[in-house]
Wavefront OBJ file of the C-alpha trace (Angstrom):
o trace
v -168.377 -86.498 95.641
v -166.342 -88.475 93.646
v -166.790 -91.727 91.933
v -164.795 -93.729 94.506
v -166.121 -92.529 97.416
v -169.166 -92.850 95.936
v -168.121 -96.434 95.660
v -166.918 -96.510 99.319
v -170.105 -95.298 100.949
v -172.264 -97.996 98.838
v -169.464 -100.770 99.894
v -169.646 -99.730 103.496
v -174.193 -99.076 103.487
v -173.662 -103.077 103.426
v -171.232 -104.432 105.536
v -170.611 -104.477 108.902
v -167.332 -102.835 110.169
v -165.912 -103.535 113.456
v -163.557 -101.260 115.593
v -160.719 -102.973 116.620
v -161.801 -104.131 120.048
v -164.490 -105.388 117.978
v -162.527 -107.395 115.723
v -160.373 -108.626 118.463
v -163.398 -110.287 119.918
v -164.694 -111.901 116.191
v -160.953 -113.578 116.471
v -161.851 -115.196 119.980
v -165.276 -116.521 118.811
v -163.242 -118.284 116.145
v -162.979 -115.778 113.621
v -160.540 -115.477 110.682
v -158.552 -112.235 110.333
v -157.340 -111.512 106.628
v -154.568 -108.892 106.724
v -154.610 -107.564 102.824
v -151.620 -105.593 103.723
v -148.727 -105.419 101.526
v -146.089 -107.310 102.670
v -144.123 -104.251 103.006
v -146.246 -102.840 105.364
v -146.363 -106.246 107.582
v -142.286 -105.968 107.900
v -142.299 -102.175 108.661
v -145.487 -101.533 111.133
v -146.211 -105.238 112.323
v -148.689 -107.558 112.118
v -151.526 -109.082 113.905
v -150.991 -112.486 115.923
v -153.122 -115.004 113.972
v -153.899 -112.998 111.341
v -153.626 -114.810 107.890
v -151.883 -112.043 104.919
v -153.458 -112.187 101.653
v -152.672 -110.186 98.917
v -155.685 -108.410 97.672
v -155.094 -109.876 93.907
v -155.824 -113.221 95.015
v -158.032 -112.742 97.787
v -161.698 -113.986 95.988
v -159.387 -117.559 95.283
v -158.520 -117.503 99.243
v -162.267 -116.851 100.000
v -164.098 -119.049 97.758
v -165.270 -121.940 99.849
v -165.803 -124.019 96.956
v -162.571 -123.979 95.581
v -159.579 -126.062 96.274
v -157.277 -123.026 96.716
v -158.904 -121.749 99.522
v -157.539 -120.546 102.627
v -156.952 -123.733 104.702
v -159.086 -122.587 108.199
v -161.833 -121.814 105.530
v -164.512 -125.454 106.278
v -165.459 -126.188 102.315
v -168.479 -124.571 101.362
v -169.388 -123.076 104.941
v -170.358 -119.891 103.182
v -171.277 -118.431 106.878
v -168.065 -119.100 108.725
v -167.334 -115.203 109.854
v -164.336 -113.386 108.017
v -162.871 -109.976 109.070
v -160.657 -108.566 106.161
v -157.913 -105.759 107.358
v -156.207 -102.944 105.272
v -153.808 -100.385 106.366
v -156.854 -97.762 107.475
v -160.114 -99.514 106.153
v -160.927 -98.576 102.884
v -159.363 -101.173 100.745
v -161.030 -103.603 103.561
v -164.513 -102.092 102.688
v -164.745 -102.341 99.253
v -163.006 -105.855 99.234
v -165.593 -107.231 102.101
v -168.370 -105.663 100.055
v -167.363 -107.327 96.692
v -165.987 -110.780 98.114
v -169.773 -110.598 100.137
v -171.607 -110.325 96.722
v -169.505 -112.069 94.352
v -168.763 -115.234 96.280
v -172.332 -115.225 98.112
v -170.467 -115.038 101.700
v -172.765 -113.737 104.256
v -170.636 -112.836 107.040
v -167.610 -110.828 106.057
v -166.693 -107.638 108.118
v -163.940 -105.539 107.949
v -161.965 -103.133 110.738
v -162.296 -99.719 110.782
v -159.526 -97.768 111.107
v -157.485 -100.696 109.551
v -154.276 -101.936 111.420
v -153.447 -98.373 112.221
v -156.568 -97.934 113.672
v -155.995 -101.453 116.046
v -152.136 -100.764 116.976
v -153.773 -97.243 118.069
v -155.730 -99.239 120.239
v -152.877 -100.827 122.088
v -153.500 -104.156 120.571
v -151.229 -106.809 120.130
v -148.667 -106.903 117.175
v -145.522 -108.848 116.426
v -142.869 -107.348 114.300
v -140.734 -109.834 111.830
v -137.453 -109.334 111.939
v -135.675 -109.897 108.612
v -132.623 -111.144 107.678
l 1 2 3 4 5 6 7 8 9 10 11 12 13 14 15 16 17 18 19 20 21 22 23 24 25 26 27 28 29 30 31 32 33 34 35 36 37 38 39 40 41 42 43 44 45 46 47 48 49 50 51 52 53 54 55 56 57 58 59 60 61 62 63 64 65 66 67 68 69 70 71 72 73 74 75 76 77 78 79 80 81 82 83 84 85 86 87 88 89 90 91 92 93 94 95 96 97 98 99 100 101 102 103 104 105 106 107 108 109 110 111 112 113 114 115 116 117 118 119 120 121 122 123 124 125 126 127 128 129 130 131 132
């Protein structure tokens, strides 16, 4: 096995992934979807309604509760308030909920298996941007 998949299995022995139905529900109750997609990928495949993009290179500032760059819908220092974080096919969403989780002391991040392919598979909803 190599080291990053190593790395992947730890990641994923302690979080809690969601299939996409899954995750759908978690944004009903009030959850907030992170899409660490590149923006590349948002304008060519779609993205999720609600869903807030964050590049993956700034995503611990976005989480931090304490801090005064974090994502708005984030309540300061509500280190509880459930997150679901979204790649392309769930592995850069693993090891990001795992790290963001132990780093930042949040207790309730999740992440989608499958990614977004895995949830437009599922005949969920997506909006494309049209550019230009």
């Amino acid at each position: 096995m190599s080291a990053v998949d190593a790395l992947l299995d730890d990641a994923r022995s302690h979080i809690t992934r969601y299939t996409p139905d899954e995750a759908a529900a978690a944004m009903r109750r009030g959850a907030l979807l992170v899409d660490l997609r590149p923006v590349e990928y948002r304008w060519r495949f779609g993205e999720v309604p609600g869903a807030i993009a964050v590049s993956r290179h700034v995503l611990e500032w976005r989480l931090d509760v304490t801090s005064e760059h974090r994502l708005t819908p984030l309540r300061f220092g509500d280190r509880d308030q459930e997150i679901v974080l979204m790649c392309n096919e769930g592995y850069t969403s693993s090891l990001a909920a795992h790290q963001v989780m132990r780093q930042l002391g949040l207790g309730n991040v999740r992440d989608v298996a499958g990614g977004f392919a895995a949830w437009r598979a599922a005949g969920l909803p997506t909006v494309t941007r049209l550019t230009g």
